[in-house]
Structure formats: C-alpha cells, structure tokens
C-alpha positions as CSV (number, residue, x, y, z in Angstrom):
1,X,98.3,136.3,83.7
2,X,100.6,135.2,86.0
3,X,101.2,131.4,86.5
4,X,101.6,132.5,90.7
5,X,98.4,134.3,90.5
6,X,96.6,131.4,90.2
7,X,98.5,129.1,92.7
8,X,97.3,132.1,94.7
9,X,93.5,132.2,94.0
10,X,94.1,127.8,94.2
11,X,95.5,128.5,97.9
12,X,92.8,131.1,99.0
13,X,89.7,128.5,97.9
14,X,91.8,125.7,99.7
15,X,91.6,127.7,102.8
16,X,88.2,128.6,102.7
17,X,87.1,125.0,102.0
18,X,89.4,123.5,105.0
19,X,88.0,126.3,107.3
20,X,84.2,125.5,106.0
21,X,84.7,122.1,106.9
22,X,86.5,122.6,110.0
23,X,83.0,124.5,110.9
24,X,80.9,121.3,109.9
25,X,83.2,119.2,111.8
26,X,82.7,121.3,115.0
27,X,79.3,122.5,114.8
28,X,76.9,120.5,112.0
29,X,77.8,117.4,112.3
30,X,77.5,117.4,116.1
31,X,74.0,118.7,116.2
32,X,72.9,115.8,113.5
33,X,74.5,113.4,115.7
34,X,72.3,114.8,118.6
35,X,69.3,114.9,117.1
36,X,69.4,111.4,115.5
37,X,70.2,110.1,118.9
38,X,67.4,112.1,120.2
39,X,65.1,110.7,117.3
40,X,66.1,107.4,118.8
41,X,65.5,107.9,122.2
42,X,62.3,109.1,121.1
43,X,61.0,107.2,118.4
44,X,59.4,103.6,117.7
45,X,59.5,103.3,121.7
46,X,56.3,101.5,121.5
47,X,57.5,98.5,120.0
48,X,59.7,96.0,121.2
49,X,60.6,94.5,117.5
50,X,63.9,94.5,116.3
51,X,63.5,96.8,113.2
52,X,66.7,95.5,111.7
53,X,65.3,92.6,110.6
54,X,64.0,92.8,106.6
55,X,60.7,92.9,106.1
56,X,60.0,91.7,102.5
57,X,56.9,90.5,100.7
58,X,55.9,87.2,102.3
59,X,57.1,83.9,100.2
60,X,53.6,82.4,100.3
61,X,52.6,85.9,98.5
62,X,56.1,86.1,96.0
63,X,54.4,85.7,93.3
64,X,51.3,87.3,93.6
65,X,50.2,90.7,91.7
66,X,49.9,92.4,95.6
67,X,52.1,90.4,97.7
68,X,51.5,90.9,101.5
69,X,54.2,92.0,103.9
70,X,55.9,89.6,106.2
71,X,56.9,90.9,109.8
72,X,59.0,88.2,110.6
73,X,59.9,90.0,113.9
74,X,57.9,88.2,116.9
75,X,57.4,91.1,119.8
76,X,56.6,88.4,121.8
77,X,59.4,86.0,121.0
78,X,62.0,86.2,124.4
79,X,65.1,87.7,124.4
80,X,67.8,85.6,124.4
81,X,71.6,86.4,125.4
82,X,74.5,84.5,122.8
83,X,77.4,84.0,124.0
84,X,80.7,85.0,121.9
85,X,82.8,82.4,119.9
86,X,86.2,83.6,119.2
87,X,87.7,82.6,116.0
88,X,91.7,83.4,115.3
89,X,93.2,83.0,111.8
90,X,96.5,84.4,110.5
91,X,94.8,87.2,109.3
92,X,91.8,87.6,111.4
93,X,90.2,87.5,114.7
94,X,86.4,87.3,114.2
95,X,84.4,87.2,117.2
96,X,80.9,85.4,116.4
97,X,77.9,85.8,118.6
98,X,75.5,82.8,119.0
99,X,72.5,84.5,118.8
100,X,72.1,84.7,115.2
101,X,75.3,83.7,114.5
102,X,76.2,87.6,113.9
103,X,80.1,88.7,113.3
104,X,80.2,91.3,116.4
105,X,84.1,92.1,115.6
106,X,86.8,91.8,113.5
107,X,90.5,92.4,114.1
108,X,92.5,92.2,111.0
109,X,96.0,91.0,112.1
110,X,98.3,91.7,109.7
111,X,97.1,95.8,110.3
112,X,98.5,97.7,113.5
113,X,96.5,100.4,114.5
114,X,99.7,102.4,114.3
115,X,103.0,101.9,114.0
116,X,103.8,103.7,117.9
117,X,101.6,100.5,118.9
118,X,102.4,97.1,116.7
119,X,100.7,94.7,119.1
120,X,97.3,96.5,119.0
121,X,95.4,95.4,115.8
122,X,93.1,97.5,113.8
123,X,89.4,96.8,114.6
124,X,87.6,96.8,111.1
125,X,83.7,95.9,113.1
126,X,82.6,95.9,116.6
127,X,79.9,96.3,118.7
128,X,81.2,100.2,120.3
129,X,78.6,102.6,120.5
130,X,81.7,105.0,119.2
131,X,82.3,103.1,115.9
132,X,79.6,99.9,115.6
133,X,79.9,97.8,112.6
134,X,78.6,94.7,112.7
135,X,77.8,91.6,110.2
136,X,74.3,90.0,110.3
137,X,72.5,87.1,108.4
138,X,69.4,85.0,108.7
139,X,66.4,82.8,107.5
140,X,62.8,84.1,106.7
141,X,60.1,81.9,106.2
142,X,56.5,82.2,105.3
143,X,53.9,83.7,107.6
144,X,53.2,81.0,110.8
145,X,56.5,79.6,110.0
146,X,59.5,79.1,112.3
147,X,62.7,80.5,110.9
148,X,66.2,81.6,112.4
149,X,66.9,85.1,111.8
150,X,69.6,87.3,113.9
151,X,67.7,87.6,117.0
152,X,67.9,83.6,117.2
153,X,69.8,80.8,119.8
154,X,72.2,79.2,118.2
155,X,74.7,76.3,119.5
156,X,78.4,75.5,118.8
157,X,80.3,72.9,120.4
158,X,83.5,75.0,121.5
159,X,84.0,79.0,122.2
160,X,87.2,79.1,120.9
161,X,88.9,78.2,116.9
162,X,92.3,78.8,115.9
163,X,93.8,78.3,112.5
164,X,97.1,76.0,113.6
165,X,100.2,75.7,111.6
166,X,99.8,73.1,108.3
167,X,96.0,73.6,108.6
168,X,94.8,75.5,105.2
169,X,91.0,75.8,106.8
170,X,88.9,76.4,109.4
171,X,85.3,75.2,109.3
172,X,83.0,76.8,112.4
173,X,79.4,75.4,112.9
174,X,76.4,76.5,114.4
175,X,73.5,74.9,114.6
176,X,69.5,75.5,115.3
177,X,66.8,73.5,114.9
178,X,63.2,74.1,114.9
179,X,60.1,72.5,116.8
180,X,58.7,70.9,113.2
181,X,62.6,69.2,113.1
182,X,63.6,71.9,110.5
183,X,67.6,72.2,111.0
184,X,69.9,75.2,110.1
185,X,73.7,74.8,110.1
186,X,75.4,78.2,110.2
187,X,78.9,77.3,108.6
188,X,81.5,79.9,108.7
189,X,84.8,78.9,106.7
190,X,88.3,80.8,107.1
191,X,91.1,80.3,104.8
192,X,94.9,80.8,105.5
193,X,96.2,84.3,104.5
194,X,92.7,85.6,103.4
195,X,90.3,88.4,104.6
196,X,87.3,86.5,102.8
197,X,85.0,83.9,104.7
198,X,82.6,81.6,103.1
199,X,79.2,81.6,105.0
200,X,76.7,78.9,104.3
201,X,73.2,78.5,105.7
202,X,72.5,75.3,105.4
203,X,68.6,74.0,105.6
204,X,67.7,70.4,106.2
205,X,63.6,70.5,106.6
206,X,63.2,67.3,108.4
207,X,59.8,67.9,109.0
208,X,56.2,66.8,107.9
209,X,55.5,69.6,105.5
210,X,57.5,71.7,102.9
211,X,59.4,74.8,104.2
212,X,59.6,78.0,102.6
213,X,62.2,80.6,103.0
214,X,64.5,82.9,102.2
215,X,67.7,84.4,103.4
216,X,69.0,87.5,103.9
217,X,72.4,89.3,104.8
218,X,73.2,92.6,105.6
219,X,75.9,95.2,107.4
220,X,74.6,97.2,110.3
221,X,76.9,100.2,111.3
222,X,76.4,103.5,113.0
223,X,78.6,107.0,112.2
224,X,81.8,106.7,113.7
225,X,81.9,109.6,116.8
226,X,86.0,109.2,116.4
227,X,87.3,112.3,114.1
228,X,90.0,111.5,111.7
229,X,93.3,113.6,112.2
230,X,94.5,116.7,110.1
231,X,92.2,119.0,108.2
232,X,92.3,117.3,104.9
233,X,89.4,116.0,103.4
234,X,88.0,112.3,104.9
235,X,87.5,109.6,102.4
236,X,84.2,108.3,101.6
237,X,82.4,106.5,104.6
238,X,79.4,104.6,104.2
239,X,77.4,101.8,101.6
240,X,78.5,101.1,98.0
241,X,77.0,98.5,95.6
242,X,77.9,97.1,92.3
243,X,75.5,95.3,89.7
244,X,76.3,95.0,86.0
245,X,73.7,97.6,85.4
246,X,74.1,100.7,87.2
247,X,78.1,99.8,87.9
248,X,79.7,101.0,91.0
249,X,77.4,103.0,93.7
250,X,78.0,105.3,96.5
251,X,75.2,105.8,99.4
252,X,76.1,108.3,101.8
253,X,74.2,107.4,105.3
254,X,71.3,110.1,104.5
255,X,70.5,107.9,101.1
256,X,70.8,104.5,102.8
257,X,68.3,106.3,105.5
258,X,66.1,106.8,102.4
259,X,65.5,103.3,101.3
260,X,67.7,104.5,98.3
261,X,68.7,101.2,97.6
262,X,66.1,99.0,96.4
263,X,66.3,96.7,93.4
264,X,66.7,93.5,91.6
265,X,70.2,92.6,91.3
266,X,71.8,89.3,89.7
267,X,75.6,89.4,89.4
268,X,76.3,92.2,92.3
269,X,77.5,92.9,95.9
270,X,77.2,95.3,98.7
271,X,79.8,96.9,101.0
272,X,80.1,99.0,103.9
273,X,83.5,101.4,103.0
274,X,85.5,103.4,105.1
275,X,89.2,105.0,104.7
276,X,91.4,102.2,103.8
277,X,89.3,99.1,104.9
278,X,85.9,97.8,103.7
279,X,83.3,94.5,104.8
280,X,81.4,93.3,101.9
281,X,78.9,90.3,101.3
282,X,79.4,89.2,98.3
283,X,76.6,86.8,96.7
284,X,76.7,83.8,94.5
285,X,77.0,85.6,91.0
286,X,74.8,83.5,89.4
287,X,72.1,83.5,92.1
288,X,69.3,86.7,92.0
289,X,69.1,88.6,95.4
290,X,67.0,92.4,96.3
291,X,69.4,94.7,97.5
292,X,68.1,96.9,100.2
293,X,68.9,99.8,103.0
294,X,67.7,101.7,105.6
295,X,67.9,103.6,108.6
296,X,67.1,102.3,112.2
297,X,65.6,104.0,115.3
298,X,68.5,103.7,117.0
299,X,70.2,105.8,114.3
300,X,71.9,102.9,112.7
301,X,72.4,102.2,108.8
302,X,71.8,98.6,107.1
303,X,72.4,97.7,103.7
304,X,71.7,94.4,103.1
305,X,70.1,91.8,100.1
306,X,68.0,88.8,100.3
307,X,67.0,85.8,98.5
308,X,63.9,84.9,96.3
309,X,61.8,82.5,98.3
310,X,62.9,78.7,98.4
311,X,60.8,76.0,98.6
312,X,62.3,72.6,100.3
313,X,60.3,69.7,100.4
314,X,59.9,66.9,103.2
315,X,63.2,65.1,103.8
316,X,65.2,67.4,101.5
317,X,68.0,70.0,102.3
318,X,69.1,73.3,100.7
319,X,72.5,75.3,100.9
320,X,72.2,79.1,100.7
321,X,76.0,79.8,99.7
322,X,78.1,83.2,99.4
323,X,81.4,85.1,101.1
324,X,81.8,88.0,103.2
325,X,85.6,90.1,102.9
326,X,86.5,91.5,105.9
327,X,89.7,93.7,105.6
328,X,92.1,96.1,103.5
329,X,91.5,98.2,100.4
330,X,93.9,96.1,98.5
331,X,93.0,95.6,94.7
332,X,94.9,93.2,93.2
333,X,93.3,90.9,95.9
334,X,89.6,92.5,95.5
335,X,89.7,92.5,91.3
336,X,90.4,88.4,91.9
337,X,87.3,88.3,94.7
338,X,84.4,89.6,92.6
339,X,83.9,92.0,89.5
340,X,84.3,95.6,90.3
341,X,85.1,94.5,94.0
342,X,88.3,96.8,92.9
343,X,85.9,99.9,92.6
344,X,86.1,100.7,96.6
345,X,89.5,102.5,96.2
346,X,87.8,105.6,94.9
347,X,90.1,107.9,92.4
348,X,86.9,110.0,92.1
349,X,86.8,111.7,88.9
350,X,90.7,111.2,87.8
351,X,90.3,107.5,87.9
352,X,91.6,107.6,84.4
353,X,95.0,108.8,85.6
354,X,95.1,107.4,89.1
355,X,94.9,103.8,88.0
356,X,97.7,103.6,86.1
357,X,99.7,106.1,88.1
358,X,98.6,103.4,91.0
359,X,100.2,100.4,88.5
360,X,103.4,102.5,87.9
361,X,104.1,102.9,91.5
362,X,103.1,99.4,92.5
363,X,105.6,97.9,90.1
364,X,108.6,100.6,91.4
365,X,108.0,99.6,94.7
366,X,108.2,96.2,93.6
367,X,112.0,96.8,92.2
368,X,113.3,99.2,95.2
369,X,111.1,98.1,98.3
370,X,110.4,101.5,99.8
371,X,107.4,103.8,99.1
372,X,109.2,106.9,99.6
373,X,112.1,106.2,97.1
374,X,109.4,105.4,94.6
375,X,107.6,108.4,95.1
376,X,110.9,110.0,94.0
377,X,111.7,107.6,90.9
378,X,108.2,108.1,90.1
379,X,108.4,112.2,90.5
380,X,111.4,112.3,88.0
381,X,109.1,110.0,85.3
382,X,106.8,112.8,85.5
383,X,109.3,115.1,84.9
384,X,110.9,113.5,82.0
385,X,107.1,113.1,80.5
386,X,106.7,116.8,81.2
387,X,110.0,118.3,80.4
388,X,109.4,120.0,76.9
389,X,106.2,121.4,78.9
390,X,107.8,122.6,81.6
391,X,110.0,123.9,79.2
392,X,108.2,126.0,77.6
393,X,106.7,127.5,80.7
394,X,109.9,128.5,82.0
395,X,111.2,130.0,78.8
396,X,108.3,132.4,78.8
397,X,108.7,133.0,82.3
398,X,112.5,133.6,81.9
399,X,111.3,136.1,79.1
400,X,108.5,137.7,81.4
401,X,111.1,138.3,84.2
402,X,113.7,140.0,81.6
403,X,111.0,142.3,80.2
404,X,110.1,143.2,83.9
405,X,112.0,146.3,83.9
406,X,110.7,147.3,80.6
407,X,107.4,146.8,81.1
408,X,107.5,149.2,84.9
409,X,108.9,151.7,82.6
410,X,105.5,151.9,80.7
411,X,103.6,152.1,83.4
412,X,105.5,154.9,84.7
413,X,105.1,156.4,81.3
414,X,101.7,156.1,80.8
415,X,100.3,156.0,84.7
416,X,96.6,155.3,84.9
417,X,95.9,155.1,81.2
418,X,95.2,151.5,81.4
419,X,94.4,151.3,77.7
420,X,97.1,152.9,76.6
421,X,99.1,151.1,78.6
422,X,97.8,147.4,77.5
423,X,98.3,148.4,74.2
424,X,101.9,149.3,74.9
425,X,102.6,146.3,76.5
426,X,101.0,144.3,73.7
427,X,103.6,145.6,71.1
428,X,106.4,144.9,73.8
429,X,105.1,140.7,74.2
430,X,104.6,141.1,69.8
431,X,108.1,142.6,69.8
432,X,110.2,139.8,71.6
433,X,107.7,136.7,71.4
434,X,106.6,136.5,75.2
435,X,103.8,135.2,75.9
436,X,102.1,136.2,79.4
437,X,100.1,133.2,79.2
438,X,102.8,131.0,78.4
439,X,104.0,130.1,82.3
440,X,100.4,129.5,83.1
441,X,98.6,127.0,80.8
442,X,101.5,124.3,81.1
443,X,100.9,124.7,85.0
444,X,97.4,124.0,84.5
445,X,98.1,121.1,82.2
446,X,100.2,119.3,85.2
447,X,97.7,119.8,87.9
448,X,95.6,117.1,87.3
449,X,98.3,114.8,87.0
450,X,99.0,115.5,91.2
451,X,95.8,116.1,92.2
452,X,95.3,112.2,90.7
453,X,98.3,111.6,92.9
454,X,96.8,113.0,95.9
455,X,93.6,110.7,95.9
456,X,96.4,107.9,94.9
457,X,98.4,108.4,97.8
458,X,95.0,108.6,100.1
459,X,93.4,105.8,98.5
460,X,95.9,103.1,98.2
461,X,96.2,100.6,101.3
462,X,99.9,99.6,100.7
463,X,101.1,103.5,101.3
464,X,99.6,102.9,105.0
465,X,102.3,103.0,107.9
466,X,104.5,103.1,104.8
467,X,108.0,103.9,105.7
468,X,110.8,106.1,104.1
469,X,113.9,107.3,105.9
470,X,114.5,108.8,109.0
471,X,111.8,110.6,110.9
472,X,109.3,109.8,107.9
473,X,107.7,106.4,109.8
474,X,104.4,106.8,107.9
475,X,104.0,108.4,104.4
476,X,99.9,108.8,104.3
477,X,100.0,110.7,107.3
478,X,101.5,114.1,107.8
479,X,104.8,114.9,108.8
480,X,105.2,114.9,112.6
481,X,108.2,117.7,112.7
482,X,107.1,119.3,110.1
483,X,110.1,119.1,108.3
484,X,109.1,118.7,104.3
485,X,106.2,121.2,104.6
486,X,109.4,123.5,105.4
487,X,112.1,122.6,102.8
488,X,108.8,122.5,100.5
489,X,107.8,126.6,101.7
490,X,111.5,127.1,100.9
491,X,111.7,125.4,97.4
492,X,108.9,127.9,96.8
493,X,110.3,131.0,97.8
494,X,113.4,129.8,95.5
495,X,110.9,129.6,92.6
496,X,109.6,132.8,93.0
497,X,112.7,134.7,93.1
498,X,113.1,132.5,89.6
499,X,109.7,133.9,88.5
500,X,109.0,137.6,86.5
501,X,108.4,139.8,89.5
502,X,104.4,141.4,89.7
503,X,104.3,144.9,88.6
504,X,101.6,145.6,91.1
505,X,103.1,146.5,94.5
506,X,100.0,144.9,96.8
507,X,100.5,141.5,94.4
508,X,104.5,141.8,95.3
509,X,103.3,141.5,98.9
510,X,100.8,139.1,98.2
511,X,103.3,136.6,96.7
512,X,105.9,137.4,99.3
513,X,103.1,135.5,101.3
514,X,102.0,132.1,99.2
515,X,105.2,130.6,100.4
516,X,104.1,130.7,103.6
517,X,100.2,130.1,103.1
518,X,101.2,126.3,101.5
519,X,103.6,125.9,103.8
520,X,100.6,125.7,106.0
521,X,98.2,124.0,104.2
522,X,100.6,121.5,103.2
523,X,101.4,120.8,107.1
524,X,98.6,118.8,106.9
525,X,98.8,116.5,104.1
526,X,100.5,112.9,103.6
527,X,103.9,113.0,103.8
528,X,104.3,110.7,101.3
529,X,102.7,113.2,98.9
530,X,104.6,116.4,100.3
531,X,107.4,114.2,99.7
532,X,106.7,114.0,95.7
533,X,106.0,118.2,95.5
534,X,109.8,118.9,97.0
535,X,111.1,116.5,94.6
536,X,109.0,118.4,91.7
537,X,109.8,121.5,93.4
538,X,113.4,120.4,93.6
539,X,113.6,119.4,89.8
540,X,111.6,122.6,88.6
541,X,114.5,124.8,90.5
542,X,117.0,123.0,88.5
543,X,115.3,123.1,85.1
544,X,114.1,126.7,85.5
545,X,117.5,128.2,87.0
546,X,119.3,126.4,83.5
547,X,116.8,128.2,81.2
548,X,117.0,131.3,83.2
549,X,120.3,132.0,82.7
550,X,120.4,130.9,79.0
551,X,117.7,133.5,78.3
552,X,119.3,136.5,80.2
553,X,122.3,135.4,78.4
554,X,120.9,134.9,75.1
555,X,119.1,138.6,76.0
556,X,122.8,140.1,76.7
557,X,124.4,138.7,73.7
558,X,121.6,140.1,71.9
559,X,122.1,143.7,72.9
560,X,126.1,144.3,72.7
C-alpha cells in the first residue's frame, strides 16, 4: 500500500464532503430558512403574547406535587416603546433598551470587523433581522402579581455612559416600580478592560404584603442569513451549557427548538456560541437555577435559566446577582470567569492534543511576537518529535522506489497471474527488508497531530486578523493570492518525484493529479495553517532527499 494512495482516497472524500455541503449551503438550508419564516408568518397569530417570556410553574404552586403554570405574559398589558441607553467602555459599546432593560447590541472594541476596515467594530448582538442576538432578563411573580419582565418600562436618568480615563467602573441604573410600591433596580456594572458585566436585579417590596418572585435570564438569537467565506467547514453556532453533571453541552438550534434543555442545575452556565466570539450568563455558583430553551414563532432560539421562587417580606429587599460575558473566545480569560467557561473553544474530538498544542504555541508567540513565525518554530518541534518516524517512512520509501524497476520486471514476467505475481513480489520485500507498509502507517500516525492543528488554528481567537509577513495580513483566513496553496502544490509534486513510482499506469496518472487536487482544496483554508504544511512539506523534502540518496548509494555500493 502506498502512503500516496491514501492521501488520494483522503482528497477524494474531502471533495465530496465540501461539494455536499456546498449543496446544503445553497439549496437545504435555504428552504428551512423559508419555511420556518413561513411557520412564523403563519403560526400563533392569534395571540398577541410575547412567547419569549418563560413560563414556569407558578411560585404560589413551587412546591406543590402538581404545580400550576404561570403565563406571566399579559395580552392585554399595552405596548410600550424603550428608548436605547448607550453605554461605551474600553472594550465595549452595549446599547440597553429601556423596556426591560434588554442588551439590544454589543460592539466589542478592541475587535475590527476586518483588518481592510479598523474603525468598524465587530458586532457580537443586535437587533438585525440578518443576524439578531440579543440579551434578555426579568422578574416573575406569582399569579395576580405585578412583576417586571422584558416587555416592561423602565427609567434611567441619562441616555448616554462612558467609562472616562482613571475611572475602574461604571454603574448604569434602571429603575421600575410597581402600583403596591414594589421597586426593581436594574444595575448593570462595566469594568475597565473586561468583556464581563455584572447585572443585578435588585427588589425592594415596599408594599403592604409579601412579594413572591423569581428571575430569569436568557439569550434570544435567530440563524444568521450572512454565509461565512471559503468552503471549509463553519464552526459550531448555537447554545452550549455546562453543569458539574453532564459537563460541557452542545444544542444545535433544532435541539434548543425541542425543549432539549430542561433541568436542575446548581454550579452551571449557559452560552450562545458562534466562530470566535460567545455571550454567556453566568449565575451565582452557589445559587440553583432551571436551565431552559426553546423555539419561538418568529423562528427565534432562547436558552435561558431562572430562579427558584423568592419570598420578600414587607419592608425588606432582595438582590438577584450574576454576570453576563460578552466577547472573544479567549481562554485564559474564560478559565478565570467560571469553571469550564474555557470549554467554548471546541477541539472536538482531538481536544487531548489541541490543548497543549494551543499552550505550546501560546507561549512561542509569547517569546517571538508573530503567529506566523511560531507556526514555523512550532512546525520544526513537530518535526524533531517525529524525526525517527519520519525516518523510517522514508527509508522504506527510498527502498520501495529502488526496487521499482525490479518489481515492473515481474509483472512483465508473470502478466495477469496476480497470484503468482504477489507471491513473487513477497520474496522480493523478504529478500531486501522493504516493507510496502512502511511509508504508510508513520503517515497515518502524524495525521492527527495536524488535523488537531487545523481545529487549533480555527478555534483559537488570538490567530484572528493575525499577521505574518508580506501579503499574509490575516493567518485564519485564506490566502488572498493564492500564493502558499502554490509553493505548497509544488512542495508536493517534489515529494512525489521523491516517492517509489506506482506500477499501475492509471495510478501514475492519478498521482500526477493529487498535486493539483490539494492545491485546490487547500486554496481554501487558513493561511496560517497552509503556512505550517509548506514548512512540513519543506522539512520532509529535506529529510527524505538525505535518506534517498544514502539508500541508492548504500544499494550501489552493495552491488559492485
């Protein structure tokens, strides 16, 4: 078995994958799209509740053995329209809408959009009907009680915050109160040089008779209609949780549609993930909350937790505490924020290499202070780990390609007697210790270690808008001339001329090909990871040409 044979087979399932997805791009996902939009054009249009609102067993009924369910949604309750509050930190812009205190956008600062346009910031959540993501919280109380939740007037006492220079905080306030006296204080709190904001909902029942209620918080977002460029596979975009149970979760926007999510949870968090950026809430640890999704009519997606009921008496006041991180995939920051937080930069099922191969690189780049030379520091590490490996390969392909002419001699000899032929060419490997399986299994061995480097280089946050030299402005995208996927078709080529020759004529042609067919594929990949495969390629050529020539030569000696 040859080692190029099975690059080949590798290349032809590639292909067929990216043009089966291409297909879903273009044809399934469209008509889902139109027929949830349909659905919600169609469906519920009877009612004029908001159906984002939880509905969870009422708190006069908690702890009852068939609690009752609470519709805290008033249909007759008027519509009110907020009016936005813009906060600005050094990291974010958050725009807040007065009713129900919802966070309606979020620019992260520190995060261009692109590095052709620096002044335009990267919109994490918004309220687009292309790409809606927004953050909602609220109070529910008991049945016949008055309670804030997101469809609720709030008041501030300015439209506008900024973080200014010395100042380490920024405390925004909005405020509601009831016609029994009960008061709710909204309190937002932004730090200096952090994505996460403290959010407090604070309860002072100044009224005649106790108050019960809960509170609940929850991401709303649509599917983004805006495609993602190239024809490599997207990264993962929709609900995660985390509890110390069931560990880190994935809900793709069918399962939050389901109700999927539905349990007890003390200890845990929920977040709405996309490629490089995520918005989590992120309870008290110690505090028990009932994580939740669903889907709307209007073909939206919540994921969301609430509170066990809470009963404040006359006169006293209660504080329902937690954060909510708004911003980039970065996990030394995420680890510190909240256990497993981390988790959201998904290695899939090579997280065992990935992580440290992430750790590696991080502390390169921490010495040298450029991505792309660290991708080539950290290719040559790979190859000193794998050189007796590689080795080995290339000695038995070295052998392979000296026994070529030997070996077309006994198929000439013995045409289309295939089993006298195999057994012919089993005395000739017996005879001078090749091994026809020797190129290919340390090939094998090596592949996981860059397909863990693939999902590290699509993964990892700090490679985004990363720079190398030259025309290379951004290594996690592909490259814009062209110019790697080139030099890494010809590096290829080179290795094949390096490699035992097929004896079948149609797989000669075949090969001839595969240069080519990566050059392709490899068009559309990160840079940055392109970047590490010519250096490998590069290195390879070297190692393989030295052993090459020291076997023919060893062969020659052997015969005069």
């Amino acid at each position: 078995m040859d080692n190029i044979r099975l690059f080949l087979i590798m290349a032809l399932a590639y292909t067929g994958f990216l043009l089966w997805q291409a297909w879903q791009d273009d044809y399934v996902q469209p008509q889902q799209v139109q027929a949830t939009q349909e659905s919600a054009k169609t469906g519920d249009s009877t009612s004029s509740a908001d159906k984002s609102v939880p509905e969870v067993p009422s708190v006069a009924n908690i702890d009852s053995a068939t609690p009752q369910v609470a519709k805290p949604t008033d249909p007759s309750r008027p519509s009110v329209n907020g009016q936005l509050v813009t906060v600005t930190t050094d990291t974010l812009k958050v725009s807040l809408d007065t009713r129900g205190g919802t966070i309606v956008e979020t620019l992260l600062l520190k995060y261009p959009v692109s590095i052709q346009q620096p002044d335009v910031k990267y919109r994490l959540m918004s309220r687009s009907p292309d790409d809606f993501f927004i953050s909602q919280n609220g109070l529910l109380g008991a049945e016949n009680q008055e309670a804030p939740n997101h469809e609720d007037l709030f008041s501030t006492s300015q439209t506008s915050y900024t973080l200014k220079d010395g100042q380490e905080q920024l405390v925004v306030d909005m405020f509601w109160t009831g016609k029994t006296g009960v008061k709710v204080t909204k309190r937002y709190t932004f730090t200096r040089g952090s994505h996460k904001v403290e959010l407090e909902n604070i309860v002072e029942n100044a009224s005649t008779a106790p108050w019960q209620v809960r509170e609940y918080r929850q991401l709303q977002r649509g599917e983004s209609k805006k495609k993602g460029k190239g024809m490599i596979s997207r990264a993962f975009v929709g609900g995660v949780s985390w509890d110390p149970e069931d560990k880190y979760q994935k809900y793709d926007f069918d399962d939050l549609k389901a109700g999927k999510l539905n349990k007890e949870v003390t200890h845990g968090w929920i977040a709405m993930i996309q490629h490089y950026f995520l918005a989590a809430e992120i309870p008290p640890p110690e505090k028990p909350r009932h994580f939740y999704s669903k889907g709307l009519a209007n073909g939206h997606y919540v994921i969301g937790a609430y509170s066990p009921a809470v009963n404040i008496a006359p006169g006293d006041s209660y504080s329902f505490s937690g954060s909510i991180y708004m911003g980039p995939k970065d996990q030394d920051t995420l680890e510190h924020i909240a256990e497993g937080l981390d988790l959201v930069v998904d290695y899939g099922w090579l997280t065992l290499l990935a992580k440290p191969m992430y750790e590696i690189l991080s502390w390169i780049n921490s010495i040298v202070g450029n991505w792309g030379w660290t991708i080539l520091i950290f290719t040559v590490l790979i190859k000193a780990v794998f050189f007796k490996l590689s080795e080995t390969s290339y000695r038995s392909m070295a052998k392979m390609r000296n026994l070529t002419p030997r070996i077309q001699a006994l198929k000439d000899r013995y045409g289309d007697d295939k089993q006298r032929m195999q057994q012919a060419m089993m005395e000739l490997y017996k005879e001078s210790g090749a091994n026809p399986l020797g190129g290919c299994l340390p090939m094998l061995v090596q592949m996981p270690f860059f397909i863990a480097l693939y999902w590290v280089l699509m993964e990892s946050v700090e490679m985004r808008q990363a720079p190398w030299i030259l025309w290379i402005k951004d290594l996690s995208v592909m490259d814009p001339y062209y110019v790697l996927p080139v030099i890494m078709g010809i590096t290829m080529f080179v290795q094949q001329k390096l490699n035992p020759a097929p004896p079948d004529p149609m797989q000669a042609k075949l090969m001839m090909a595969l240069p080519f067919v990566f050059t392709v594929m490899f068009a559309f990949f990160p840079s940055g990871l392109v970047l590490y495969w010519v250096a490998n390629n590069a290195l390879s050529i070297a190692q393989q040409w030295v052993i090459t020539k020291r076997i023919e030569k060893q062969a020659a000696s052997a015969k005069s």
